[in-house]
PDB file as gemmi writes it, atoms N, CA and C in Angstrom:
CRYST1    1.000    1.000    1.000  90.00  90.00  90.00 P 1                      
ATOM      1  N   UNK A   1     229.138  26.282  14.151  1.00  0.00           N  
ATOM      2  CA  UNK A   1     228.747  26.890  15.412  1.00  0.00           C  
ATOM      3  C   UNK A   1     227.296  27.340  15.367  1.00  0.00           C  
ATOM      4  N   UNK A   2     227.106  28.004  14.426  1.00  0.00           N  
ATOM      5  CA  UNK A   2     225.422  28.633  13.910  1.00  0.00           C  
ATOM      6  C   UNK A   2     224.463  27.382  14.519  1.00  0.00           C  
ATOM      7  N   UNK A   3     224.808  26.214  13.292  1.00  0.00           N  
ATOM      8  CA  UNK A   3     224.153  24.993  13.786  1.00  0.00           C  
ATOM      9  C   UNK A   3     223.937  24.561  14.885  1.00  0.00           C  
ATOM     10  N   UNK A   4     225.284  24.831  15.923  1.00  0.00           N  
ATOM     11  CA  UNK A   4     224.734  24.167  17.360  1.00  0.00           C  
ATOM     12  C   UNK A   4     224.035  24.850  18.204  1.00  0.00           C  
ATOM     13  N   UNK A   5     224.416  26.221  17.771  1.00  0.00           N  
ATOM     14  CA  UNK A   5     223.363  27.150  18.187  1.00  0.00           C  
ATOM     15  C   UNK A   5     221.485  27.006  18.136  1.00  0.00           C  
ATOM     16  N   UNK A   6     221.487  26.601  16.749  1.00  0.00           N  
ATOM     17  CA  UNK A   6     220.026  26.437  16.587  1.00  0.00           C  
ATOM     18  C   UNK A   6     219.409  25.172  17.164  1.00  0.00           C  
ATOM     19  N   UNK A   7     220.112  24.246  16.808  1.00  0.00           N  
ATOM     20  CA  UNK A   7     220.194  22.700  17.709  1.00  0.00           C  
ATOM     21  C   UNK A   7     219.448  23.411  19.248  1.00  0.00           C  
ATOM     22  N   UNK A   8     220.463  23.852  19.691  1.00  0.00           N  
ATOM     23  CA  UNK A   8     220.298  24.700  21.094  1.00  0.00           C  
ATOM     24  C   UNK A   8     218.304  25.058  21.428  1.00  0.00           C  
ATOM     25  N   UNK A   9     219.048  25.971  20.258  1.00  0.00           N  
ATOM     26  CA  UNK A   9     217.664  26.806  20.830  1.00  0.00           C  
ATOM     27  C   UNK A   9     216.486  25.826  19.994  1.00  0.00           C  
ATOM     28  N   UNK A  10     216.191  25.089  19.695  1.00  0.00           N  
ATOM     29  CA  UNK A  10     215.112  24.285  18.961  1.00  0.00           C  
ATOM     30  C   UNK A  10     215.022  23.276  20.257  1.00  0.00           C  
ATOM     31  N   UNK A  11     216.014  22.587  20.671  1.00  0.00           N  
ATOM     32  CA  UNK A  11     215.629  21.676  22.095  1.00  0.00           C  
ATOM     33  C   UNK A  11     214.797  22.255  23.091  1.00  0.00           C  
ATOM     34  N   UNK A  12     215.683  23.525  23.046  1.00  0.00           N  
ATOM     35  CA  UNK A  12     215.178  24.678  24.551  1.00  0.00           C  
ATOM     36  C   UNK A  12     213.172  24.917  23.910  1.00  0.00           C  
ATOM     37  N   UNK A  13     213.357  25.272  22.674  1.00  0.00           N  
ATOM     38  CA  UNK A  13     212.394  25.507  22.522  1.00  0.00           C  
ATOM     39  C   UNK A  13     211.443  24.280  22.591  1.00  0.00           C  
ATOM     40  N   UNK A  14     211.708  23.174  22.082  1.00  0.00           N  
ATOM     41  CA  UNK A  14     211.149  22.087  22.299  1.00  0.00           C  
ATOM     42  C   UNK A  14     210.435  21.482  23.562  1.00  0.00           C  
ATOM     43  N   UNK A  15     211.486  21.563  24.604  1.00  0.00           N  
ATOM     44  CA  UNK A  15     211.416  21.420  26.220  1.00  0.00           C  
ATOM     45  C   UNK A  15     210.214  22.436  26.330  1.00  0.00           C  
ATOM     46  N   UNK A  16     210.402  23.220  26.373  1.00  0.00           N  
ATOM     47  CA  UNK A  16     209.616  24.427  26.891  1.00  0.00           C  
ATOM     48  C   UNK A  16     208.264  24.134  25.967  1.00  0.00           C  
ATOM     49  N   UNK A  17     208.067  23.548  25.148  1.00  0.00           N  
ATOM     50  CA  UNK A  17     206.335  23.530  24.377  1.00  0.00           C  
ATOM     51  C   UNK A  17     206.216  21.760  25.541  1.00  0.00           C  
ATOM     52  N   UNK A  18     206.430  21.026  25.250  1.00  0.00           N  
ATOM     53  CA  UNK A  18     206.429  19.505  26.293  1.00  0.00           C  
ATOM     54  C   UNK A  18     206.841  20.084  27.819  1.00  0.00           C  
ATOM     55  N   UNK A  19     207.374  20.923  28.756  1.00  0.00           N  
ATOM     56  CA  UNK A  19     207.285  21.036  29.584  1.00  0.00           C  
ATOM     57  C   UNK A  19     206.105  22.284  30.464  1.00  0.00           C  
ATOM     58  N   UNK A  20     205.179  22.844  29.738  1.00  0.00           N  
ATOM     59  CA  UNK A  20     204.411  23.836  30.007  1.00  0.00           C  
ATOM     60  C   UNK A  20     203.411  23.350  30.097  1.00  0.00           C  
ATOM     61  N   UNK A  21     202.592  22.223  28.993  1.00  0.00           N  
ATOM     62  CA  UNK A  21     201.207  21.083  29.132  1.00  0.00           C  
ATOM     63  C   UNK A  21     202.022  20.295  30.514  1.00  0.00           C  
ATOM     64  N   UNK A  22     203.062  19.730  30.208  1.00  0.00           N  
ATOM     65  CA  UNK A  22     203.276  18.812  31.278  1.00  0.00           C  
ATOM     66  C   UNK A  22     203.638  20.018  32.771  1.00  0.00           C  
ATOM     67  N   UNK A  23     203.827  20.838  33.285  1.00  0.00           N  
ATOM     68  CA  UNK A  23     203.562  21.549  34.065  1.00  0.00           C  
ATOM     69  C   UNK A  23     201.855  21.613  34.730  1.00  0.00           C  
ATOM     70  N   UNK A  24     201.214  21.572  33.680  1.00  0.00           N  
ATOM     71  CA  UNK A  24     199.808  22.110  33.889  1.00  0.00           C  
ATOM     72  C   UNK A  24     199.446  21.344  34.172  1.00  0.00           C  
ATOM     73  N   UNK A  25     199.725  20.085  33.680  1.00  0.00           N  
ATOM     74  CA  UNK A  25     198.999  18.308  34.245  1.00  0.00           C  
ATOM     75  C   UNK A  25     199.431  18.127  35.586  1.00  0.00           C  
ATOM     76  N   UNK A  26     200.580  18.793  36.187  1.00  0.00           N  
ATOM     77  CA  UNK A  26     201.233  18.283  37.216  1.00  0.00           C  
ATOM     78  C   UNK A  26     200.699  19.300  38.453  1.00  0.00           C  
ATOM     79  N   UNK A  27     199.871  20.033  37.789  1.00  0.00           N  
ATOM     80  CA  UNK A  27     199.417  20.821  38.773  1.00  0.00           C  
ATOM     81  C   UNK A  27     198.450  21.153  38.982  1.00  0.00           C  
ATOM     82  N   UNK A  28     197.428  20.511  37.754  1.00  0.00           N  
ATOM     83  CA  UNK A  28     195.807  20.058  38.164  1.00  0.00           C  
ATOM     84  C   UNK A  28     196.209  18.760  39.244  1.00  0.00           C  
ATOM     85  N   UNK A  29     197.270  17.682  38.654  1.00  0.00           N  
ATOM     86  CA  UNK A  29     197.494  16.567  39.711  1.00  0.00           C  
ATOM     87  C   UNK A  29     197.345  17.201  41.139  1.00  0.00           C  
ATOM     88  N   UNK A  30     198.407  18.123  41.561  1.00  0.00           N  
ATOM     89  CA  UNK A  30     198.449  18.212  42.755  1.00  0.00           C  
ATOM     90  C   UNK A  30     197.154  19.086  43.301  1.00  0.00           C  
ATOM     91  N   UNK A  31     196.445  19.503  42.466  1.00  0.00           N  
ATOM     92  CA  UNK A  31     195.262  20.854  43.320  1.00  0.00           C  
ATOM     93  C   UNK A  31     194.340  19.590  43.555  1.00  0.00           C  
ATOM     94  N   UNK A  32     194.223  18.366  42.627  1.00  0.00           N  
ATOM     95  CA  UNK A  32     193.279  17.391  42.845  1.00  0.00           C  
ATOM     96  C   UNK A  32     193.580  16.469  43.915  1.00  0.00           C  
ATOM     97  N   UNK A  33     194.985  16.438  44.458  1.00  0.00           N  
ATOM     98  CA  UNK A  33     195.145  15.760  45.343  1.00  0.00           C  
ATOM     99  C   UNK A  33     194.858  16.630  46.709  1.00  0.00           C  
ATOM    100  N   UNK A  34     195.170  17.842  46.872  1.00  0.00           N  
ATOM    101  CA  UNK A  34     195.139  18.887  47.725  1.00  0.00           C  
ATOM    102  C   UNK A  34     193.785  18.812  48.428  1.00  0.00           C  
ATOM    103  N   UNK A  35     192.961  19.112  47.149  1.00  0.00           N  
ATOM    104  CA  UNK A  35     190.925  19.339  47.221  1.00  0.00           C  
ATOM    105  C   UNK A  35     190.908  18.007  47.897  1.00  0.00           C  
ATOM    106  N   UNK A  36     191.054  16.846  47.350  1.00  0.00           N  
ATOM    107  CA  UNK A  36     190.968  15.578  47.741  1.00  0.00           C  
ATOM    108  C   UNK A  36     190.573  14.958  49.226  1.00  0.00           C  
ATOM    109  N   UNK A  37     192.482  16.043  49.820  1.00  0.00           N  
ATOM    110  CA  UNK A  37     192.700  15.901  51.047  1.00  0.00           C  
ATOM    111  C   UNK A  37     191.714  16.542  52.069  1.00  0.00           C  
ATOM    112  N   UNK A  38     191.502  17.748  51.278  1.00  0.00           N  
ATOM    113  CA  UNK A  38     190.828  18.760  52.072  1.00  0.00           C  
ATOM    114  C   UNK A  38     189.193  18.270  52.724  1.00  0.00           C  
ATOM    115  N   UNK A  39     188.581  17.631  51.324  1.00  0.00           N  
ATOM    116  CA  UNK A  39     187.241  17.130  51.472  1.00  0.00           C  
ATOM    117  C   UNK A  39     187.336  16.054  52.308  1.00  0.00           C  
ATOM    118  N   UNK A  40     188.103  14.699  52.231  1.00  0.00           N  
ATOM    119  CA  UNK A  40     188.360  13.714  53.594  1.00  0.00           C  
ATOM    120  C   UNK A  40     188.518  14.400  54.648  1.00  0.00           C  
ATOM    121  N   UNK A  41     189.409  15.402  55.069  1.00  0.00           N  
ATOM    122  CA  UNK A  41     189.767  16.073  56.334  1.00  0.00           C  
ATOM    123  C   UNK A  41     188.279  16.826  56.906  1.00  0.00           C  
ATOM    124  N   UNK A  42     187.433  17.560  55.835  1.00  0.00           N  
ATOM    125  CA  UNK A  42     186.420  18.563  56.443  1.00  0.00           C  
ATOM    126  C   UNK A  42     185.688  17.075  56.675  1.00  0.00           C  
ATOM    127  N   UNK A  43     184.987  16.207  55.982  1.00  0.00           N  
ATOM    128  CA  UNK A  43     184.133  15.174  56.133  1.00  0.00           C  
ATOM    129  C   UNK A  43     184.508  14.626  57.982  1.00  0.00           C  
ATOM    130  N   UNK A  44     186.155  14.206  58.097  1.00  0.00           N  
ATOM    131  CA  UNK A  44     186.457  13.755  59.409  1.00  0.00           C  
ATOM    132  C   UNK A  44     186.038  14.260  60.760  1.00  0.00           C  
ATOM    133  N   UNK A  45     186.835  15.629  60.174  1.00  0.00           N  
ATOM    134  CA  UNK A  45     185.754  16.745  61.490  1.00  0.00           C  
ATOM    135  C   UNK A  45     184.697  16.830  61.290  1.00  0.00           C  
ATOM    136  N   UNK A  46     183.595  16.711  60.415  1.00  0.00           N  
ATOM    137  CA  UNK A  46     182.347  16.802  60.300  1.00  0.00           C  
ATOM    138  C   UNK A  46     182.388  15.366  61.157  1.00  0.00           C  
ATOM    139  N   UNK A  47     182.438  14.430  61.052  1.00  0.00           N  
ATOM    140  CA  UNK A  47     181.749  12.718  61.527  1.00  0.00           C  
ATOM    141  C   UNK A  47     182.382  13.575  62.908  1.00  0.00           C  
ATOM    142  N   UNK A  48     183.514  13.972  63.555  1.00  0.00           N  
ATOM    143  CA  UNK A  48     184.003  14.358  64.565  1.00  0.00           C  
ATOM    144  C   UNK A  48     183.179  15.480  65.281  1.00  0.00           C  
ATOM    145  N   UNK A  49     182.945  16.118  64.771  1.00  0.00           N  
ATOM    146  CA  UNK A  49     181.831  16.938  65.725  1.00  0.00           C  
ATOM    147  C   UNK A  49     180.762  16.607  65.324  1.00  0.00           C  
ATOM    148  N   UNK A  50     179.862  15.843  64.717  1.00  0.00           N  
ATOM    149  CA  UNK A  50     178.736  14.990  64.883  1.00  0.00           C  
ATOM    150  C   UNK A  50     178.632  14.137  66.303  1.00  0.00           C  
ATOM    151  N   UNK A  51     179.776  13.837  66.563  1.00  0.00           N  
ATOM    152  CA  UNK A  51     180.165  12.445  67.141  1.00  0.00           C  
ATOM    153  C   UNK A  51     180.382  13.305  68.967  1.00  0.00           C  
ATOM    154  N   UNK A  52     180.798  14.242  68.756  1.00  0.00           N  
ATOM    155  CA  UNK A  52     180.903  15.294  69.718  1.00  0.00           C  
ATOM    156  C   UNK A  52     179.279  15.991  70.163  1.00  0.00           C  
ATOM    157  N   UNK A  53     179.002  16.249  69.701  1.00  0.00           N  
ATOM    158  CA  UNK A  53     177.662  16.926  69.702  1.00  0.00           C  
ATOM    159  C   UNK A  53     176.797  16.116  70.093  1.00  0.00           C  
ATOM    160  N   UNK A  54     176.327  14.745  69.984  1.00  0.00           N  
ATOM    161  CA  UNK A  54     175.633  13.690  69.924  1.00  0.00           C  
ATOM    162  C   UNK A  54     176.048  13.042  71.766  1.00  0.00           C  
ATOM    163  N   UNK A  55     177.595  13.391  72.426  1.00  0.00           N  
ATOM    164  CA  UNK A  55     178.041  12.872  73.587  1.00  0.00           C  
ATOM    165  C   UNK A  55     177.739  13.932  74.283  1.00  0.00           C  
ATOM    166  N   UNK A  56     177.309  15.513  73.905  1.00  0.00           N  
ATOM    167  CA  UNK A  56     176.946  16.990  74.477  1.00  0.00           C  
ATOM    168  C   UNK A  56     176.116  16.295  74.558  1.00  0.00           C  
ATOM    169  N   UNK A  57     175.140  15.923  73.912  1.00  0.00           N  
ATOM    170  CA  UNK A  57     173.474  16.037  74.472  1.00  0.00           C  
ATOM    171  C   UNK A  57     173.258  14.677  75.187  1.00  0.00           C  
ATOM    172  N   UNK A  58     174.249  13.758  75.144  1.00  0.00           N  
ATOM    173  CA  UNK A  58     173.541  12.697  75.932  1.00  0.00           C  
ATOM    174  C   UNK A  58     174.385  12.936  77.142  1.00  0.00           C  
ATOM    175  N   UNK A  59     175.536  13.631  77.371  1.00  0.00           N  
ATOM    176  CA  UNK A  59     176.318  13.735  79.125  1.00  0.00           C  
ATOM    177  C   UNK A  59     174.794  15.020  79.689  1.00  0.00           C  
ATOM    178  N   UNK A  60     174.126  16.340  78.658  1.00  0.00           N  
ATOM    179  CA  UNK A  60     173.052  17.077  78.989  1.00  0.00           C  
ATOM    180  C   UNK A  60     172.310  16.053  80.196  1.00  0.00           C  
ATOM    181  N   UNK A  61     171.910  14.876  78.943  1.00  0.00           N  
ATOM    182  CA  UNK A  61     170.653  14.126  79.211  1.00  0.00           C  
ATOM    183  C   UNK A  61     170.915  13.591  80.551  1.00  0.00           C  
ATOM    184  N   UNK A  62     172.182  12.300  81.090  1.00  0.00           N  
ATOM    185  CA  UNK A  62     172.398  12.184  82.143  1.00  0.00           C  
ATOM    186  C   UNK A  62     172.568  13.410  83.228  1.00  0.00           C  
ATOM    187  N   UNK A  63     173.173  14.344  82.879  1.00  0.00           N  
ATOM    188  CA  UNK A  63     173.048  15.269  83.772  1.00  0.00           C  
ATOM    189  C   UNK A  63     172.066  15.554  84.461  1.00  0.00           C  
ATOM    190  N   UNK A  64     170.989  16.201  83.492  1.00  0.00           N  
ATOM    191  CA  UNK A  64     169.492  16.137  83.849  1.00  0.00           C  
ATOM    192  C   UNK A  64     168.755  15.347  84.338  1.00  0.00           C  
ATOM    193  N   UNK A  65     169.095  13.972  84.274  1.00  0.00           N  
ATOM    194  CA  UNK A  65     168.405  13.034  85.033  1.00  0.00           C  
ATOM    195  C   UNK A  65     168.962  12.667  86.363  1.00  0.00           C  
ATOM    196  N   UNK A  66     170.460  12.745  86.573  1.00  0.00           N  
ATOM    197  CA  UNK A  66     170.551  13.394  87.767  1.00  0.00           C  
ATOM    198  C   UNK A  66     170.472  14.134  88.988  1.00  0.00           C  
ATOM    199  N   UNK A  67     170.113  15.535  88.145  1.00  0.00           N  
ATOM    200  CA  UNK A  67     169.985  16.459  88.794  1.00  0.00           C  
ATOM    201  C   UNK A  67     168.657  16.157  89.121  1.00  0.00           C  
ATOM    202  N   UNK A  68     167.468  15.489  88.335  1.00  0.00           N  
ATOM    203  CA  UNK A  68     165.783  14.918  88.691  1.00  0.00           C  
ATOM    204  C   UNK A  68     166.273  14.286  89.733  1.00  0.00           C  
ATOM    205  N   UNK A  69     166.626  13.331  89.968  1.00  0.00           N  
ATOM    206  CA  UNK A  69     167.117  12.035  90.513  1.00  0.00           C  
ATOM    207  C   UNK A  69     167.858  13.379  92.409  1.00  0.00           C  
ATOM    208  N   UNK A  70     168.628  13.635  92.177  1.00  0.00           N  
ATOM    209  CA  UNK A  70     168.624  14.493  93.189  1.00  0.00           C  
ATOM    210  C   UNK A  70     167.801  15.381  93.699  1.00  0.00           C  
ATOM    211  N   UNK A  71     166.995  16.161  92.688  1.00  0.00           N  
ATOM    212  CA  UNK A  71     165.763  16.621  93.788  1.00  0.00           C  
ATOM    213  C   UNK A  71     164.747  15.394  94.230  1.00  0.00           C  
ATOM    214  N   UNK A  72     164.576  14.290  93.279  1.00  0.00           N  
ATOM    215  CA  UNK A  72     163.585  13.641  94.091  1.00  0.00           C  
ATOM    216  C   UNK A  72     163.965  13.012  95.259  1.00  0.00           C  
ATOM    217  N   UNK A  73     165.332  12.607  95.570  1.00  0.00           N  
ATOM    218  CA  UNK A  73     165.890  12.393  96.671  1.00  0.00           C  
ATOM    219  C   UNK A  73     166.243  13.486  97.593  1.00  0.00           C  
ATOM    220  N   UNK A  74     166.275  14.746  97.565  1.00  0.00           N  
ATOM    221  CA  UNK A  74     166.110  15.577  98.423  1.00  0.00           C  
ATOM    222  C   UNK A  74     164.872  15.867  98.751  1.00  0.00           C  
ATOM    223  N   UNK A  75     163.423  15.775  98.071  1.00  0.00           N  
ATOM    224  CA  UNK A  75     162.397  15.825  98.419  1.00  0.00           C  
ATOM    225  C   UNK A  75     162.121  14.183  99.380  1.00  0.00           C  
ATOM    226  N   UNK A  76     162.431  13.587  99.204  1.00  0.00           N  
ATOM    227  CA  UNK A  76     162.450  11.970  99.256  1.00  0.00           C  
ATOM    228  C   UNK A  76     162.382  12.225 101.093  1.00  0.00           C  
ATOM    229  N   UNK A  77     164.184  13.073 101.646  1.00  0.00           N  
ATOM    230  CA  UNK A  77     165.130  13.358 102.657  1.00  0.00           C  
ATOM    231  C   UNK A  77     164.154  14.522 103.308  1.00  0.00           C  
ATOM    232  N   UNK A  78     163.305  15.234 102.466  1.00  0.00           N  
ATOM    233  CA  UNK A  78     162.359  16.493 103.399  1.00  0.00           C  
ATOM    234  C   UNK A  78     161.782  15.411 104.146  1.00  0.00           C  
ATOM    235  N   UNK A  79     160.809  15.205 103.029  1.00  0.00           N  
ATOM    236  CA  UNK A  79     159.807  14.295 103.740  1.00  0.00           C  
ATOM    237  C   UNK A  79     160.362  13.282 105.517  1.00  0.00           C  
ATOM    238  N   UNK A  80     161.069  12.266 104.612  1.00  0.00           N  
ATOM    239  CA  UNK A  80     161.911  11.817 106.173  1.00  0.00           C  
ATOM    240  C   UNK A  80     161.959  12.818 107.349  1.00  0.00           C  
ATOM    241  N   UNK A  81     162.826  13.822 107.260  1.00  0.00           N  
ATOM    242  CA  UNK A  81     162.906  14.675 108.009  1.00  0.00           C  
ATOM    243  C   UNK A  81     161.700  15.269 108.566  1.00  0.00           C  
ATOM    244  N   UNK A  82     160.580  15.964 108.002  1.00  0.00           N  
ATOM    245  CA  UNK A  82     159.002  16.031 108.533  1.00  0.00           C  
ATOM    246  C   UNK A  82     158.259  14.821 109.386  1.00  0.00           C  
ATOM    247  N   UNK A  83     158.873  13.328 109.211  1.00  0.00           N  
ATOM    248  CA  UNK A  83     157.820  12.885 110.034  1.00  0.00           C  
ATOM    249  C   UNK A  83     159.126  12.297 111.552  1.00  0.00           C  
ATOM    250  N   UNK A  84     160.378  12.767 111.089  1.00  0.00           N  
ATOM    251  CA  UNK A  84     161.243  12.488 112.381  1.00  0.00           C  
ATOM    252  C   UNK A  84     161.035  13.582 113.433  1.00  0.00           C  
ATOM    253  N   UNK A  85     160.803  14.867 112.404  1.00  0.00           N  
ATOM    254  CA  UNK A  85     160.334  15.824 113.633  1.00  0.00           C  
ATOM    255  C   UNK A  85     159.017  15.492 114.072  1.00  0.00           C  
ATOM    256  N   UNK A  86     158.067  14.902 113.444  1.00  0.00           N  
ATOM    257  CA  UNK A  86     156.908  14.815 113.637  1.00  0.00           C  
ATOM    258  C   UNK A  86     156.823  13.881 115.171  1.00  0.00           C  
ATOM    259  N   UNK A  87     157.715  12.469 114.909  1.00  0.00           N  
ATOM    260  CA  UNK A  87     157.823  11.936 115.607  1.00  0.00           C  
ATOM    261  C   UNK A  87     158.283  12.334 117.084  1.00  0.00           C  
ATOM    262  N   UNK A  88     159.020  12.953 117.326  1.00  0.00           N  
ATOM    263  CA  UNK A  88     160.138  13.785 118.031  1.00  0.00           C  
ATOM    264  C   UNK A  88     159.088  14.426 118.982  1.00  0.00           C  
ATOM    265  N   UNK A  89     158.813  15.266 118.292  1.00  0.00           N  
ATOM    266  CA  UNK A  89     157.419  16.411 118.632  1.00  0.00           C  
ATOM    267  C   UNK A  89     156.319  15.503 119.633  1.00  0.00           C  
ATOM    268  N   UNK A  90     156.054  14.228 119.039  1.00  0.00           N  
ATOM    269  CA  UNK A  90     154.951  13.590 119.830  1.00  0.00           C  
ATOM    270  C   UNK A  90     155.828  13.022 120.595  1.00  0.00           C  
ATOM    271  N   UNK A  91     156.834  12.410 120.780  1.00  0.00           N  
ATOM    272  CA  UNK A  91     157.297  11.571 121.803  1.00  0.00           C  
ATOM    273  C   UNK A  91     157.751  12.515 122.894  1.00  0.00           C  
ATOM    274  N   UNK A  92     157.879  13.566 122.764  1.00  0.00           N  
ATOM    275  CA  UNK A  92     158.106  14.926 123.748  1.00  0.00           C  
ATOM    276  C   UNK A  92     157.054  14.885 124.082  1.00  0.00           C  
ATOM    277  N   UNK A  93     155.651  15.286 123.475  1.00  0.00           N  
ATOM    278  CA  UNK A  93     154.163  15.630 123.689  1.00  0.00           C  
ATOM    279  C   UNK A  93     153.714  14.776 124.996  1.00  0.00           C  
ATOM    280  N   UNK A  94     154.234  13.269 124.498  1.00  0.00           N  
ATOM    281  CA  UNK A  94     154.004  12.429 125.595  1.00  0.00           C  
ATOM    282  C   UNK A  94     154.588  12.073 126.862  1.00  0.00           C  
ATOM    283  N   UNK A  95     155.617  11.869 126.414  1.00  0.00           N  
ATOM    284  CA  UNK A  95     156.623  12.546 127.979  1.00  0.00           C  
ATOM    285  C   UNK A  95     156.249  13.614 128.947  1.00  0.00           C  
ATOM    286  N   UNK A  96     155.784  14.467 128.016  1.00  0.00           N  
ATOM    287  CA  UNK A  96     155.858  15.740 128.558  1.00  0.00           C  
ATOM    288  C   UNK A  96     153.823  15.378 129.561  1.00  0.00           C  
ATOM    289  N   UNK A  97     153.328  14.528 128.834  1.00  0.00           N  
ATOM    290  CA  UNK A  97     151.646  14.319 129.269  1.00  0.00           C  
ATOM    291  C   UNK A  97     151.939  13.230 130.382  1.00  0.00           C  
ATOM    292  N   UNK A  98     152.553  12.306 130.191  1.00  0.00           N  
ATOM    293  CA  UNK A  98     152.878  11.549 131.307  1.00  0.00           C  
ATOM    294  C   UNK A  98     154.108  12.059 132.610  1.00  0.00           C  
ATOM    295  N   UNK A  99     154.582  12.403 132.064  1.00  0.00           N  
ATOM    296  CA  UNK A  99     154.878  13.706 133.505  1.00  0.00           C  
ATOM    297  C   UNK A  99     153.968  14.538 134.355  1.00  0.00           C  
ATOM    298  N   UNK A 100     153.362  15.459 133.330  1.00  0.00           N  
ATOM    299  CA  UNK A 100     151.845  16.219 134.186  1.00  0.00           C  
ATOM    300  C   UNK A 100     151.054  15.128 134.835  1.00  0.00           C  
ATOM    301  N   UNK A 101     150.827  13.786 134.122  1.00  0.00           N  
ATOM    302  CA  UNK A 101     149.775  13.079 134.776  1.00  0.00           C  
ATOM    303  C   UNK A 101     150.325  12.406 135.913  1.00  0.00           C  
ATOM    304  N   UNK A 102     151.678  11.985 136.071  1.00  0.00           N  
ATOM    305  CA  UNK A 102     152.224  11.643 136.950  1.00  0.00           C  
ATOM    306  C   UNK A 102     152.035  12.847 138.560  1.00  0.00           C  
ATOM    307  N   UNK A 103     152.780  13.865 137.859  1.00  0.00           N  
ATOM    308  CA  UNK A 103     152.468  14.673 138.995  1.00  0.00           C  
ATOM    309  C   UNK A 103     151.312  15.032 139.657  1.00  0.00           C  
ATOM    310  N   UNK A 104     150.016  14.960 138.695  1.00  0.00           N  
ATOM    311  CA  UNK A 104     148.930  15.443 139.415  1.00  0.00           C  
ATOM    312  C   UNK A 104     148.249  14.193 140.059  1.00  0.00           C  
ATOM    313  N   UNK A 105     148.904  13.054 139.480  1.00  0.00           N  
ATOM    314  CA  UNK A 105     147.998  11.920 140.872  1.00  0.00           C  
ATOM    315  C   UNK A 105     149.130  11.810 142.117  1.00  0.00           C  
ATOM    316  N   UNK A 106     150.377  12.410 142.087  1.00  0.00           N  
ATOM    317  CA  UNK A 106     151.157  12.684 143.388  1.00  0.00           C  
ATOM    318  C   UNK A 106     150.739  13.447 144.299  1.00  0.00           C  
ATOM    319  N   UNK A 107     149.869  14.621 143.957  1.00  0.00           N  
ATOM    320  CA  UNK A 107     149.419  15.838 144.275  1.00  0.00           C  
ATOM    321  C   UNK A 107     148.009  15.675 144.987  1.00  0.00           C  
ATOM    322  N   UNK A 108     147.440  14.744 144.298  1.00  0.00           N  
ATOM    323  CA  UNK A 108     146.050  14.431 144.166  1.00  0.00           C  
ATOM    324  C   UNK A 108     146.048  13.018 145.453  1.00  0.00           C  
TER     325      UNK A 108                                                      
END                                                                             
């Protein structure tokens, strides 16, 4: 009985010196696979908000050239508008001169 006893405890003890290195290997394995993951994943979102940041400044850029693009076409639409009144203004002016001249050779 003694004997199987020691048998016993010499395996146990055995296991336990081969399972404590092999523990430690198995768990640099996994922190190296972990880090691994971690550095692909930060790199992804890094290319990902590169990739983001880069479509910010160029939707900016169209924006802005838009918004140019609309004032010069609202300046474009003043202008128009200044010489329709302009026009307006004289074709009244004249109406309004050929009426007086009308009347005063009726008069006359």
């Amino acid at each position: 009985m003694e004997n199987i006893v020691k048998y016993i405890i010499t395996n146990i003890s055995i296991l336990s010196l081969v399972s404590w290195p092999t523990k430690k290997l198995i768990e640099k394995y996994i922190e190296s696979k972990v880090n691994h993951e971690l550095e692909s994943h930060r790199l992804t979102l890094q290319k990902d908000m590169e990739i983001y940041k880069e479509q910010l400044l160029l939707g900016r850029a169209l924006k802005d050239q838009f918004v140019k693009r609309n004032i010069e076409l609202m300046e474009y639409l003043g202008e128009i508008r200044s010489a329709v009144q302009f026009l307006i203004r004289a074709h009244g002016e004249k109406n309004s001169t050929e009426i007086k001249s009308e009347g005063v050779k009726k008069i006359v």
